[in-house]
C-alpha positions in Angstrom: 120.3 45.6 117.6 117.2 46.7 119.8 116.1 49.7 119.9 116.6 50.4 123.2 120.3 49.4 123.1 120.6 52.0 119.9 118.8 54.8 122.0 121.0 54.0 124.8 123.9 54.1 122.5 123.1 57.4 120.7 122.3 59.3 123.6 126.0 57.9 125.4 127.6 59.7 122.5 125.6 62.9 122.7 125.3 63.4 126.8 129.1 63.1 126.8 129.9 65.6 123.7 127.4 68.0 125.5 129.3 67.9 128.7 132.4 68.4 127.2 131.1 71.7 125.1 129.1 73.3 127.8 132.7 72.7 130.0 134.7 74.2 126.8 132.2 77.3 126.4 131.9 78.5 130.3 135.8 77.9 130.1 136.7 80.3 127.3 133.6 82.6 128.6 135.4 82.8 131.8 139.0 83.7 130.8 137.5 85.7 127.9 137.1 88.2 130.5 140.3 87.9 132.3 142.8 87.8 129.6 142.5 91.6 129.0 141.1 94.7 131.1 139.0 95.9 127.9 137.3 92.8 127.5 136.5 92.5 131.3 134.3 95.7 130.9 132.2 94.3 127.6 131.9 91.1 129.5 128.9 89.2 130.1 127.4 86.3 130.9 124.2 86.7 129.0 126.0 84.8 125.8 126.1 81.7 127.6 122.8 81.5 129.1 121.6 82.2 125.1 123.6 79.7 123.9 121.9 77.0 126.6 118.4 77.8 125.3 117.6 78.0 129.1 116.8 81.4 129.6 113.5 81.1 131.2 114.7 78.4 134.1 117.7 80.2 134.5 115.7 83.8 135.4 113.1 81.6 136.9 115.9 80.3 139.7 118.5 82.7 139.9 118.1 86.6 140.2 121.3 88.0 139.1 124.0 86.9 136.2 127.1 86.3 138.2 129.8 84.1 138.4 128.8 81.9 141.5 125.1 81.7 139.9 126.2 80.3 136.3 128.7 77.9 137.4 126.2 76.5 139.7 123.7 76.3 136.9 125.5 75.1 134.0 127.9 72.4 136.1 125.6 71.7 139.0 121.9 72.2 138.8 119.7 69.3 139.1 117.3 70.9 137.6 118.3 71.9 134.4 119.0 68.5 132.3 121.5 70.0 130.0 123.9 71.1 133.1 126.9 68.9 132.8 126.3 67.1 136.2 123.5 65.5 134.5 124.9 65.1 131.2 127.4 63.0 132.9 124.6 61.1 135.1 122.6 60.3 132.3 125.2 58.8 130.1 126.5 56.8 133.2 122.7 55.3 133.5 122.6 54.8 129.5 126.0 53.2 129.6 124.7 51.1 132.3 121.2 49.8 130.2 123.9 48.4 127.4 126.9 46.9 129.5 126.7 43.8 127.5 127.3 46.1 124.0 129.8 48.9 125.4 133.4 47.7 126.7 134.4 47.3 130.2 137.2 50.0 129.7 134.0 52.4 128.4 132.0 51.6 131.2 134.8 52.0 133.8 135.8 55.6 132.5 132.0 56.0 132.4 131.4 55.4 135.8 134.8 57.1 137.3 133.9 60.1 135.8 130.5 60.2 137.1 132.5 59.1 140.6 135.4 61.6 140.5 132.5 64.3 139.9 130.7 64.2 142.4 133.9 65.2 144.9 132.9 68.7 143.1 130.8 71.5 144.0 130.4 75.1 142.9 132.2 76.1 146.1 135.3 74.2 145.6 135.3 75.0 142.2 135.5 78.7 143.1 138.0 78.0 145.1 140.2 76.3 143.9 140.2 77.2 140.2 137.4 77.0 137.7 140.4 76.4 134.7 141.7 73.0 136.4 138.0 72.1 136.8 137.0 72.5 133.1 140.2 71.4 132.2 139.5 68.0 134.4 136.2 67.9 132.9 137.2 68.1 128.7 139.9 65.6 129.8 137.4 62.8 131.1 135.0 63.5 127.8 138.5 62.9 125.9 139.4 60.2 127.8 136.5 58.5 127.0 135.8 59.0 123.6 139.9 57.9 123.5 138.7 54.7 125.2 135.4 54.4 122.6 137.7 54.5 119.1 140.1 52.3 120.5 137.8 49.4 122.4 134.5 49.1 121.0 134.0 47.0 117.6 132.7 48.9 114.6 128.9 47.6 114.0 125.7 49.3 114.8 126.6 50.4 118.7 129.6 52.3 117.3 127.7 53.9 114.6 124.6 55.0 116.9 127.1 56.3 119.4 128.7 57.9 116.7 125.6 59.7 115.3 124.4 60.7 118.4 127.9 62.5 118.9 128.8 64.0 115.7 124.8 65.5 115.9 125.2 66.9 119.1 128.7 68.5 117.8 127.0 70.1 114.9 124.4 71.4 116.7 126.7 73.3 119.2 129.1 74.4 117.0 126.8 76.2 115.3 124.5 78.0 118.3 128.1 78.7 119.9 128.8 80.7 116.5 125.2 82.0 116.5 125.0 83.7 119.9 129.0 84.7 119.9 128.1 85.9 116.5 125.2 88.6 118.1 127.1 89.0 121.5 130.1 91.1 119.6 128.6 92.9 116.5 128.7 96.8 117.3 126.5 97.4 120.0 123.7 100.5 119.3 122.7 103.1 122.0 119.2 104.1 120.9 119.7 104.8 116.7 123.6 105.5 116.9 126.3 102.9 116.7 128.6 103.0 119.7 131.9 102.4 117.9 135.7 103.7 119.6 138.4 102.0 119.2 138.5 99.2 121.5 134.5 97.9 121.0 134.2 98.7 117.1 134.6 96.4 114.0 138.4 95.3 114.2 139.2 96.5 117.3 140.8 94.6 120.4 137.3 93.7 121.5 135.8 92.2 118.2 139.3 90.6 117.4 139.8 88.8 120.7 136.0 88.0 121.1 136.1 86.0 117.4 139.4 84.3 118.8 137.2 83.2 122.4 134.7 81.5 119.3 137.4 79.6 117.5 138.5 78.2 121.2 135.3 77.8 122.5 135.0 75.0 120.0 138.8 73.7 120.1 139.3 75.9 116.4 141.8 78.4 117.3 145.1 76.1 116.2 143.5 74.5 112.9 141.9 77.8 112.1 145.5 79.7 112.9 147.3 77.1 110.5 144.6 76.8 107.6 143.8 80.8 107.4 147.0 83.1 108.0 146.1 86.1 106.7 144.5 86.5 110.2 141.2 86.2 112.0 138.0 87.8 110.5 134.2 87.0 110.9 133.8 85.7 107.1 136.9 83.5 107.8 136.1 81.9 111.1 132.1 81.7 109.9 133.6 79.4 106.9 135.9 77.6 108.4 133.5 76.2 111.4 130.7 75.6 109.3 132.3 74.6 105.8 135.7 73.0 106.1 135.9 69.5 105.1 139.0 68.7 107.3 138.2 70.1 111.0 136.4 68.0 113.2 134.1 70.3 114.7 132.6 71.7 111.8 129.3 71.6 110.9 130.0 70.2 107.3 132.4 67.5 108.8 129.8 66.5 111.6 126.9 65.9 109.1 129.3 64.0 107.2 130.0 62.0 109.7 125.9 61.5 111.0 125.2 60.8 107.3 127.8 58.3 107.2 126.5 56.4 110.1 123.2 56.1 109.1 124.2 54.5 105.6 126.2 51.9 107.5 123.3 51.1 109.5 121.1 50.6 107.0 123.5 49.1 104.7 122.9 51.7 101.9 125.2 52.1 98.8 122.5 53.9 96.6 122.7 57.9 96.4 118.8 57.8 97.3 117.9 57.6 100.9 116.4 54.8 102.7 114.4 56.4 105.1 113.3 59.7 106.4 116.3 60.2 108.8 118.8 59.5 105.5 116.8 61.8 103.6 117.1 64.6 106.3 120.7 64.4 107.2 121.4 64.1 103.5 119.5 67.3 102.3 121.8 69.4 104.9 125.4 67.3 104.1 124.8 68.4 100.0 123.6 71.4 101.2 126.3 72.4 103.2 129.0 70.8 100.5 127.3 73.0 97.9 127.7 76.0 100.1 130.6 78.5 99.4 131.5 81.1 102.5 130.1 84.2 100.6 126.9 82.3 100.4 126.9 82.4 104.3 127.2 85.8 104.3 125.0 86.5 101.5 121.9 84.2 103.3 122.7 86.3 107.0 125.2 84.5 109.0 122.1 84.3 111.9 119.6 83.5 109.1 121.7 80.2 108.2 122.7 79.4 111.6 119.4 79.0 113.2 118.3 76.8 109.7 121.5 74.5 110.7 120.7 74.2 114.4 116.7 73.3 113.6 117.6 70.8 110.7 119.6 69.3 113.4 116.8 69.2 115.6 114.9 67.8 112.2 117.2 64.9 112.1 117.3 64.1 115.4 113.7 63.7 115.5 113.9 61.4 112.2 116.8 59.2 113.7 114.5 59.0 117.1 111.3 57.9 115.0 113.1 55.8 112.4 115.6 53.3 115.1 114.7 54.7 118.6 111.4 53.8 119.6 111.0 51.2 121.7 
């Protein structure tokens, strides 16, 4: 396979996975705020810019955090190339490059999606209703990922498309759990911790703002059915970075990358091949090895930020080792 057609491939699978998880996290963001009055006051949209690593284009073109301002940025904006709008444009064009490897069916639901989008505009979103909008938008990214598993042959496009979207999942599951992580520990005025009943450890606030994580990433179900003693930091920490079985996990994602890059390369040995094996190997046995306490132990933030730049890591290696053309 050229490299080309494995860069296009890749970055297919990742462009798509990143439209559908910025859509999922401005979604829950959004009704985070209207699902209960005391939430509403601790609201704000300072999480989500964080969670973009966009802060400085995001001050440099708008003035003021408000609704009409983020959706605009994050669905709309031109100018920033992780907005949705051009997630969705730049997977169209990479889809495009490789017509001959992709199937029809993918490249029609492709091209539809980038179509049907551009009907929308942060005025009729407003609207009309930002929930059907976010909703339409995590149903095309199903759709098409639906359409990928079911139409395109296993074989090197499959597994670079693959990579590139397991990677991208990692990585935003765990800066989602990063910056949620910060935006609803006890909040300090000056030395003294602001704690009543509704903002402090436990209460409606914390509870329901580590709920808006789980379903932020599509957890809240799995994470209802595997843990029911009830929903606690430690618990929802563990489960999206270290269960096996959930398919947004950070353990299950790496799996999935390392995976991949063995059937590319056609290894069976336990030693890797080349440098982006050996990168996205050293994080899977790390993160199999890992118990939940260990999290905790380490600093959630501490091990977060290590996960989301060994991502970084190996998608650097995977670029260098099959990418450059």
């Amino acid at each position: 396979m050229l490299s080309r057609h494995a860069d296009a491939a890749f970055w297919i699978g990742r462009y798509i996975e990143r439209a559908e998880a910025t859509a999922r996290m401005i979604d829950v963001h959004y009704h985070f705020g209207l699902e209960s009055p005391l939430v509403g006051k601790a609201l704000t949209w300072e999480s989500i810019i964080a969670i973009s690593g966009q802060e400085v284009l995001y001050h440099q073109k708008y003035k003021q955090q408000d609704e009409g301002s983020i959706l605009q940025f994050f669905a709309f904006d031109e100018d920033n190339p992780n907005s949705i709008s051009n997630s969705i444009k730049y997977a169209r064009s990479n889809g495009r490059a490789i017509r001959d490897q992709i199937s029809s069916e993918m490249w029609e639901s492709l091209n539809r999606f980038y179509l049907e989008y551009q009907t929308w505009n942060v005025k009729k979103v407003m609207k009309e209703s930002p929930f059907e909008f976010f909703a339409w938008v995590k149903n095309r990214s199903h759709l098409f990922q639906g359409i990928t598993n079911r139409t395109l042959m296993m074989g090197e496009p499959r597994d670079f498309h693959d990579a590139g979207r397991f990677l991208e999942r990692a990585d935003q599951t765990a800066r989602i759990l990063d910056v949620k992580y910060h935006d609803i520990l006890p909040k300090f005025s000056g030395d003294a911790l602001v704690q009543d009943q509704a903002s402090g450890v436990g209460g409606p606030v914390d509870t329901h703002g580590w709920i808006s994580v789980l379903k932020s990433v599509g957890a809240f179900e799995a994470f209802r059915k595997t843990h029911r003693e009830g929903v606690t930091p430690a618990r929802v920490s563990e489960f999206l970075v270290l269960d096996s079985k959930f398919p947004a996990s950070v353990r299950h994602c790496v799996g999935r990358v390392n995976d991949c890059l063995r059937r590319v390369s056609g290894n069976k040995d336990l030693s890797p091949r080349n440098e982006a094996e050996r990168k996205v190997g050293l994080l899977y046995n790390e993160l199999n090895y890992m118990r939940g306490e260990d999290l905790i132990k380490m600093g959630l933030h501490q091990s977060l930020e290590k996960i989301q730049d060994d991502c970084a890591d190996i998608g650097n290696a995977i670029k260098k080792t099959y990418l450059r053309y």
